[in-house]
C-alpha positions as semicolon CSV with decimal commas, in nm:
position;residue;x (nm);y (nm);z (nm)
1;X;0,000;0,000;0,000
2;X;0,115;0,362;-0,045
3;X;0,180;0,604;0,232
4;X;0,117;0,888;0,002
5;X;-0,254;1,003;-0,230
6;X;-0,425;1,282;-0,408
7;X;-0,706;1,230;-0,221
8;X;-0,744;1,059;0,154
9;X;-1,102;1,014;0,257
10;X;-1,275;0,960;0,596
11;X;-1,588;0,739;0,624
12;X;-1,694;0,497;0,362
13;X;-2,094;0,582;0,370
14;X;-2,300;0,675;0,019
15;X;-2,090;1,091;0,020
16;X;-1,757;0,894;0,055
17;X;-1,800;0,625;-0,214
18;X;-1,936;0,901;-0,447
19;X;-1,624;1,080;-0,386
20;X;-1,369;0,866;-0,450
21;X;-1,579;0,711;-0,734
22;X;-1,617;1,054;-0,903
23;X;-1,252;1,139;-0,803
24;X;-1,107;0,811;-0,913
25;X;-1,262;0,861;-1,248
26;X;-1,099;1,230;-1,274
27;X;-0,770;1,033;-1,219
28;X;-0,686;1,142;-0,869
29;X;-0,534;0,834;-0,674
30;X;-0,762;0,788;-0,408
31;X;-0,755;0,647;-0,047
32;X;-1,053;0,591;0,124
33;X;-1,064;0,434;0,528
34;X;-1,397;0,290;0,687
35;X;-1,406;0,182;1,015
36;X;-1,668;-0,074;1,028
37;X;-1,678;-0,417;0,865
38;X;-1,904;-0,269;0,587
39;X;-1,914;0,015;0,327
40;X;-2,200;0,244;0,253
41;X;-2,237;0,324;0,635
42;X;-2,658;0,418;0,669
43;X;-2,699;0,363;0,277
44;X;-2,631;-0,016;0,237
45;X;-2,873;-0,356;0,370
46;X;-2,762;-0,597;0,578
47;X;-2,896;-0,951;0,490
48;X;-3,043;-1,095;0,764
49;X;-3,264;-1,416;0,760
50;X;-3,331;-1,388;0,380
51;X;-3,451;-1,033;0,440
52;X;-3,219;-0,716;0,306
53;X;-3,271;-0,497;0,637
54;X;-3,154;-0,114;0,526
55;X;-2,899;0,055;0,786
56;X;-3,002;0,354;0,782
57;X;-3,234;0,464;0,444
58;X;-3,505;0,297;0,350
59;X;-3,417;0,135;-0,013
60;X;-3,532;0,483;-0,128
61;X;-3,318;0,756;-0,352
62;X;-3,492;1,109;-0,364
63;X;-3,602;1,257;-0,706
64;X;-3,543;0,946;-0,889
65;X;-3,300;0,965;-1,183
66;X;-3,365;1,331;-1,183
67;X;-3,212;1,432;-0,827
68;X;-2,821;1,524;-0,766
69;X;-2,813;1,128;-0,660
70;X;-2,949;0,949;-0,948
71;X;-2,756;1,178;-1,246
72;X;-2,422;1,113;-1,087
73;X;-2,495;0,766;-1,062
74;X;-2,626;0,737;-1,413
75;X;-2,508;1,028;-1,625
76;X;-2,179;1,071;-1,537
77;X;-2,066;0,749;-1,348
78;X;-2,243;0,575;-1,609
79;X;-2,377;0,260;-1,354
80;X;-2,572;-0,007;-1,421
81;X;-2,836;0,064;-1,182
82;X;-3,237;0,109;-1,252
83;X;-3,445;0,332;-1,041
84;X;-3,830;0,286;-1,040
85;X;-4,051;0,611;-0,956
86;X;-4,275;0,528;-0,697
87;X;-4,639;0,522;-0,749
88;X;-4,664;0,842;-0,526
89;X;-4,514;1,158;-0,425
90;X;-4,689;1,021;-0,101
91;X;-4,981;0,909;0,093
92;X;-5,083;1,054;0,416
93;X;-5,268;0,844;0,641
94;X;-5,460;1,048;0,966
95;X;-5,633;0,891;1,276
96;X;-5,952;0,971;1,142
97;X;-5,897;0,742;0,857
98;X;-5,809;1,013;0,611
99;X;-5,602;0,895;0,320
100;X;-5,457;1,157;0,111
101;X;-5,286;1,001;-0,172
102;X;-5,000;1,288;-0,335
103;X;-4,976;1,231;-0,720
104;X;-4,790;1,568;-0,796
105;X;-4,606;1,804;-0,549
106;X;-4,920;2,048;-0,497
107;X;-5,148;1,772;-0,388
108;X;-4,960;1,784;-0,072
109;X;-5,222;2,005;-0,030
110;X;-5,503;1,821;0,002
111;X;-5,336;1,664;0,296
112;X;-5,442;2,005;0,501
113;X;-5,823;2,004;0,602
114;X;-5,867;2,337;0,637
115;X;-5,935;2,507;0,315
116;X;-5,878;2,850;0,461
117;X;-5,524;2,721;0,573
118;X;-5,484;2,526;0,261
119;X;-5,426;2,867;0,087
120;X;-5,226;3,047;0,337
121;X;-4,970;2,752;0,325
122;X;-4,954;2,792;-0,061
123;X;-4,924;3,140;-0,030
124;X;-4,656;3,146;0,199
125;X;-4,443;2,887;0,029
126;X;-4,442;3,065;-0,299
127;X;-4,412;3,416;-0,149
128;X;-4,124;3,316;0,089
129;X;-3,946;3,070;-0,096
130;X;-3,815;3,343;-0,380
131;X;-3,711;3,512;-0,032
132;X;-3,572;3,254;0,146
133;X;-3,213;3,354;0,210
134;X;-3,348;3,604;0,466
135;X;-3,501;3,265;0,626
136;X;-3,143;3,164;0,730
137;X;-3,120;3,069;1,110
138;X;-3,500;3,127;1,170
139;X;-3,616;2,785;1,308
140;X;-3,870;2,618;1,121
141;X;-4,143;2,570;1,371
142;X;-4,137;2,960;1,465
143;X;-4,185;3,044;1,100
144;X;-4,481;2,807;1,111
145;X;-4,603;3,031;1,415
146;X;-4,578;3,332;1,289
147;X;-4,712;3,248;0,947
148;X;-4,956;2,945;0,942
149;X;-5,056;2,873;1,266
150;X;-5,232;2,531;1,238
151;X;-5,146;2,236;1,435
152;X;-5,236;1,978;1,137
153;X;-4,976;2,161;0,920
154;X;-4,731;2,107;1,223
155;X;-4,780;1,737;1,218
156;X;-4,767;1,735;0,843
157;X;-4,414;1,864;0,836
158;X;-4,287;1,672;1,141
159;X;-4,411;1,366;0,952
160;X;-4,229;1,476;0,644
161;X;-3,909;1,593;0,793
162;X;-3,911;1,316;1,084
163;X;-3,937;1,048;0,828
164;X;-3,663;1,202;0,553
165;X;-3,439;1,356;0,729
166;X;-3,442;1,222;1,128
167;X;-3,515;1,581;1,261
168;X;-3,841;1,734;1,372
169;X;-3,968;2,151;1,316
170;X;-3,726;2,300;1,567
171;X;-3,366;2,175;1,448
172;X;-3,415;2,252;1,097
173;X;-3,413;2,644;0,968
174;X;-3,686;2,766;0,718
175;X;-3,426;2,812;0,475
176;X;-3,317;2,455;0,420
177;X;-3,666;2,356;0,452
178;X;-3,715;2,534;0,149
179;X;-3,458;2,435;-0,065
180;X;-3,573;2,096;0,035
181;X;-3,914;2,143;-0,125
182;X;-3,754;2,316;-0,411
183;X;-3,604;2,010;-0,497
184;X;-3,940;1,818;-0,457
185;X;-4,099;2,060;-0,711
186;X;-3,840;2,079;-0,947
187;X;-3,693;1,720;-0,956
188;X;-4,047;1,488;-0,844
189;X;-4,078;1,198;-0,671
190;X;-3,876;0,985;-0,514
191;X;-3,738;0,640;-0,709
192;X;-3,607;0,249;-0,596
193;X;-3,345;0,140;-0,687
194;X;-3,333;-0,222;-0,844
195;X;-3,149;-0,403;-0,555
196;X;-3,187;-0,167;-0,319
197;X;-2,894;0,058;-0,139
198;X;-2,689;-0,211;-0,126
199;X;-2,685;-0,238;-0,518
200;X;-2,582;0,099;-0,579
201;X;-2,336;0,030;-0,288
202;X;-2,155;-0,270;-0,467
203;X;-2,149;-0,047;-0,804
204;X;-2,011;0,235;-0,645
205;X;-1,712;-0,053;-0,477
206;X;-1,685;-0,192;-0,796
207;X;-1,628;0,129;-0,989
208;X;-1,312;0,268;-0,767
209;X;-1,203;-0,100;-0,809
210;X;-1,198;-0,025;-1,168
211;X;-1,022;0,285;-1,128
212;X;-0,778;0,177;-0,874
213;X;-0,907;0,373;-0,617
214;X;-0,774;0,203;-0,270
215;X;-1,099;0,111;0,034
216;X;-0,970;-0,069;0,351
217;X;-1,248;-0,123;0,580
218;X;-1,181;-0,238;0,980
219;X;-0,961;0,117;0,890
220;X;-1,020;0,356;1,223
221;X;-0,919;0,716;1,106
222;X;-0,770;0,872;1,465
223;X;-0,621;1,212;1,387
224;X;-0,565;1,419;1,117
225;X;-0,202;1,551;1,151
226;X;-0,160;1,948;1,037
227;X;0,104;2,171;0,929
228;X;0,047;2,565;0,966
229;X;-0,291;2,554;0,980
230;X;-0,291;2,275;0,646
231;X;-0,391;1,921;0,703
232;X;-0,088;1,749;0,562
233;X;-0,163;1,344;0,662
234;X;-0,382;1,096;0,841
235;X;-0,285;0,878;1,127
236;X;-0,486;0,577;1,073
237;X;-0,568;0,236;1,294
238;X;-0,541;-0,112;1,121
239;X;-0,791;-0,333;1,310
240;X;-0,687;-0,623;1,115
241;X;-0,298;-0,570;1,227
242;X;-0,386;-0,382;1,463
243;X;-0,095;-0,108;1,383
244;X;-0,104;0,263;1,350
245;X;0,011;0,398;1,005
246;X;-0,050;0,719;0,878
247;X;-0,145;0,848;0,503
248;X;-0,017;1,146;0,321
249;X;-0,248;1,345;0,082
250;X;-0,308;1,666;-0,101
251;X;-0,722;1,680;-0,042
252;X;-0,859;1,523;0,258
253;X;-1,211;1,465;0,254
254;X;-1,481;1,383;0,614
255;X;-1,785;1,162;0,523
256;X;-1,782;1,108;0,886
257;X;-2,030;1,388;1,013
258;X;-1,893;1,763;1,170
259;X;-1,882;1,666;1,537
260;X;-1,604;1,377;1,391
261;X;-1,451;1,553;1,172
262;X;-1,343;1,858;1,464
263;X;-1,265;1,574;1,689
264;X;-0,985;1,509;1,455
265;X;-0,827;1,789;1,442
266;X;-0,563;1,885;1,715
267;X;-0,612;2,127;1,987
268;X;-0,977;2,228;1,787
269;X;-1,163;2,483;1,983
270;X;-1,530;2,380;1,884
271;X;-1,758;2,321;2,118
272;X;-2,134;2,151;2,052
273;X;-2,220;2,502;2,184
274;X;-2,131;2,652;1,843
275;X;-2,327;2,392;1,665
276;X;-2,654;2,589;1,551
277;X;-2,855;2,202;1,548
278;X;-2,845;1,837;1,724
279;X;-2,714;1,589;1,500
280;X;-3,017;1,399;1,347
281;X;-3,142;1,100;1,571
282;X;-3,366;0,825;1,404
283;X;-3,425;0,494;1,367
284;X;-3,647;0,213;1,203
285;X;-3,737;-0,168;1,190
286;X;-3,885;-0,396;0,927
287;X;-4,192;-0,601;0,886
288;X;-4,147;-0,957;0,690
289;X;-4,517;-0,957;0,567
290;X;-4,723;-1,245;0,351
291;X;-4,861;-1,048;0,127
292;X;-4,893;-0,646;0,036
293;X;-5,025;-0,400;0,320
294;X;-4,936;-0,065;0,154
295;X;-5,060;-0,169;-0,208
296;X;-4,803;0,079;-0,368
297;X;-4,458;0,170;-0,355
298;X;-4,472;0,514;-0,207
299;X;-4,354;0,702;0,141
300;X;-4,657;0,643;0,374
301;X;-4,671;0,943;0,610
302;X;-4,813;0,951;0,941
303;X;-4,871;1,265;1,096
304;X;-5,069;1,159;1,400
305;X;-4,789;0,978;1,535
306;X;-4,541;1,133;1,768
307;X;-4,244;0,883;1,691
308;X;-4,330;0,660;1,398
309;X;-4,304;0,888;1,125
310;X;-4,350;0,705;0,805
311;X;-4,379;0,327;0,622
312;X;-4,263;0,234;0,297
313;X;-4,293;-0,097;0,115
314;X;-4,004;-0,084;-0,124
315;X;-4,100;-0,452;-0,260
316;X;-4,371;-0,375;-0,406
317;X;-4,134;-0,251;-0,721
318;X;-3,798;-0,413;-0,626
319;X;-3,973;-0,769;-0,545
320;X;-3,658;-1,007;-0,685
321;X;-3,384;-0,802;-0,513
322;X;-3,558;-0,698;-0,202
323;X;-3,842;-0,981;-0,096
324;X;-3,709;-1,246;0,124
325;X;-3,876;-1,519;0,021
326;X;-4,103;-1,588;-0,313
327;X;-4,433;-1,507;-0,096
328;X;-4,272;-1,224;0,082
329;X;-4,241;-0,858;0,099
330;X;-4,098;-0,635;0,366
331;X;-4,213;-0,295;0,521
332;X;-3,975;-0,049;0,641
333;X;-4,068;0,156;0,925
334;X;-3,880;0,487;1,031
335;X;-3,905;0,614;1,393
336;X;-3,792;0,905;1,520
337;X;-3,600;0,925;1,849
């Protein structure tokens, strides 16, 4: 192995692979260290029993083929992968037996009772979102407050946000919420990938293979050793051996989340005080099931529900690469804690 890269990378999730797959194909020599047994960190499956239980996401790419996501992996990576669009933008299912079933990004809606607060949320999402840099570091909930002011409109985001991105109202800002639904306007719904995350996971492996990019997993990255100010190498742990070594590079890149990433560096001065959010907490479990309970391949959205969020039934697309058995599909549920 060399001691010395263009490029060393920290964490081997989905933002690491992509990295040293994209990088790797620019010609940079790559080097990329991941701790755990496995790559693709909360973006991979773990076969267990028969049944492909996701880590982290939920078999699930957003926008399809048309997000940031899907064109890297197809248009410029050029991977055999296929991605299904789901039946739905989404479904929303209430206590009261509602079920609002979102075929295009307005329908969302329809998912508000209210009719008199069906058209203030429209009007404040189009008025505000051509404004929304002046949204930065307002929290989401108090914009809610101040503008809306309806509790079903609460639950309909913390549903949303609880079940795509682990967070609830008040540790996002408006301002990301609204690029987020930008990108749900502009790009559609979400899409499966044939074989799930793990699919696009062994691609990704196989395509810094090709390009002779360097992964070692069972890799622990400790410090990251600097030189006025410059990150200059990486002293790494060999689990295997376990032996230190370190790894020179001109880029060094953190797929390992910002509270990691400062705890690298020496003598850093940041505290979780100066971090404006928590990091995002969920979690999820699966359901082997006989037969179909959702009936389509869509995010099912629960906004009654103060921890489970959302269910999705990826297998009723990606039924030879996802069921476990021939008679079997899965559900995946996501929770947030």
């Amino acid at each position: 192995m060399n001691d010395s890269y263009d490029v060393f990378i920290a964490g081997g999730g989905l933002g690491g692979l992509l990295s040293a797959s994209l990088l790797s194909k620019m010609g940079y020599s790559v080097f990329l260290a991941e701790k755990l047994p496995f790559y693709g960190g909360r973006f991979t499956s773990i076969n267990h029993d028969g049944v492909m239980v996701p880590t982290g996401a939920v078999h699930m790419i957003p926008h399809g083929p048309r997000g940031m996501v899907g064109r890297l992996l197809l248009n410029y990576l050029g991977l055999n992968i296929k991605i299904i669009d789901t039946d739905y933008f989404a479904s929303w299912l209430w206590k009261d037996g509602r079920v609002i079933k979102q075929k295009s990004f307005w329908s969302i809606i329809k998912a508000v009772p209210k009719l008199s607060q069906r058209w203030s949320l429209i009007r404040h999402i189009v008025r505000d979102n051509r404004r929304k840099n002046r949204f930065k570091g307002v929290i989401f909930q108090d914009y809610l407050n101040q503008t809306v002011n309806d509790d079903q409109i609460d639950k309909l985001f913390e549903a949303f946000l609880g079940f795509a991105l682990s967070i609830n109202n008040q540790d996002i800002d408006t301002f990301h919420v609204f690029n987020v639904l930008s990108k749900h306007y502009h790009y559609g719904r979400p899409g499966i990938p044939i074989g799930g995350c793990k699919g696009i996971i062994d691609n990704l492996i196989r395509e810094i293979h090709r390009n002779k990019g360097n992964l070692m997993n069972y890799c622990v990255v400790k410090e990251f050793i600097t030189d006025d100010d410059s990150i200059t190498s990486a002293l790494c742990f060999d689990r295997r051996k376990n032996i230190d070594f370190s790894v020179k590079a001109k880029i060094f890149i953190s797929n390992i989340g910002p509270f990691e990433t400062m705890r690298l560096l020496p003598n850093n001065s940041l505290s979780n005080e100066k971090m404006p959010y928590s990091p995002a907490i969920g979690g999820g479990f699966v359901f082997r099931t006989p037969t179909s309970v959702l009936n389509q391949s869509g995010v099912v959205f629960l906004p009654d529900n103060y921890r489970l969020k959302g269910v999705v039934e990826p297998t009723s697309v990606s039924y030879t690469h996802l069921r476990a058995h021939e008679t079997s599909l899965h559900l995946v549920c996501r929770l947030l804690l």
